[in-house]
PLY file of the C-alpha trace (Angstrom):
ply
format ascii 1.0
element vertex 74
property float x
property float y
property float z
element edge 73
property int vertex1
property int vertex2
end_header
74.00 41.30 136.59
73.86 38.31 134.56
76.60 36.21 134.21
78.06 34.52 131.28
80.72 31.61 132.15
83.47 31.11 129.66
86.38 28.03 129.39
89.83 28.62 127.74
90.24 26.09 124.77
94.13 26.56 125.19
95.11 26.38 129.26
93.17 23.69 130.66
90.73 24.07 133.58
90.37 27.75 133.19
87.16 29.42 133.42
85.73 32.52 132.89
82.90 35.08 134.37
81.64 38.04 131.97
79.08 40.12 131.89
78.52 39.94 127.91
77.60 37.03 125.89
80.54 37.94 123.24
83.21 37.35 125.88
85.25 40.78 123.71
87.05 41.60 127.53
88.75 37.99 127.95
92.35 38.23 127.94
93.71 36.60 124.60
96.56 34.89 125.72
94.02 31.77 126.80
91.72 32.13 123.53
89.73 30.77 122.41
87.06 31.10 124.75
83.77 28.86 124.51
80.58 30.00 126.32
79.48 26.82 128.25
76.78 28.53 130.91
74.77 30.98 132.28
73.92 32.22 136.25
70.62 34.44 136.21
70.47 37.55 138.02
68.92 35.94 141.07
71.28 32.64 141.08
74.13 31.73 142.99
77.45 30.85 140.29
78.34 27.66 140.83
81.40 26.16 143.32
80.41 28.51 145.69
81.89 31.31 144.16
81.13 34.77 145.73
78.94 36.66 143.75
79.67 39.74 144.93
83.84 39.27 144.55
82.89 38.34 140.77
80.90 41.46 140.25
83.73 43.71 141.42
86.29 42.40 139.25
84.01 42.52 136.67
84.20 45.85 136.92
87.50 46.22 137.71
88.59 44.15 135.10
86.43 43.63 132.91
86.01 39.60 134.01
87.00 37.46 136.74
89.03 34.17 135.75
89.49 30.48 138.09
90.56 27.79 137.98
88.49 24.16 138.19
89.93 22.07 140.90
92.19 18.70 139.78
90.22 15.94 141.17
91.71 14.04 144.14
93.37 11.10 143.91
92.26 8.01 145.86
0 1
1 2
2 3
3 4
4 5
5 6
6 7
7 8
8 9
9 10
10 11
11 12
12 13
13 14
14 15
15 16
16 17
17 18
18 19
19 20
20 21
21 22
22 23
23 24
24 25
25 26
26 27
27 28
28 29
29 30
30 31
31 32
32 33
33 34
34 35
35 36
36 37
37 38
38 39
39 40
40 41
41 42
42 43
43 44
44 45
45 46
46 47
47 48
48 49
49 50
50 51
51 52
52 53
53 54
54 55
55 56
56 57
57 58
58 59
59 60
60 61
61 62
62 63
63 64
64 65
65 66
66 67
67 68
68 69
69 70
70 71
71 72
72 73
């Protein structure tokens, strides 16, 4: 499946994983959601996310939310 990578405008560093462009199965309480990417069919998402875990909660759930790392401090 292809899927479509969304961020929360309203709780910072959260991301999103869909299978539809429109994003309609996001949970509101973090709208609005902004599509910022894409992983083909035969790519690997990015952070070495398992594909395979993100499938199955998409269709569990509909989507499959994270979180982006803070960035260590020196």
């Amino acid at each position: 499946m292809r899927l479509y990578i969304f961020k929360s405008e309203s709780t910072r560093d959260l991301r999103a994983f869909v299978n539809d462009e429109s994003g309609s199965k996001l949970p509101q309480q973090h709208a609005p959601w902004t599509v910022i990417g894409v992983v083909a069919v035969d790519a690997k998402p990015p952070h070495n996310l398992s594909r395979d875990k993100i499938e199955l909660a998409i269709g569990k759930a509909g989507f499959q939310l994270w979180r982006l790392k803070a960035p260590a401090e020196a």
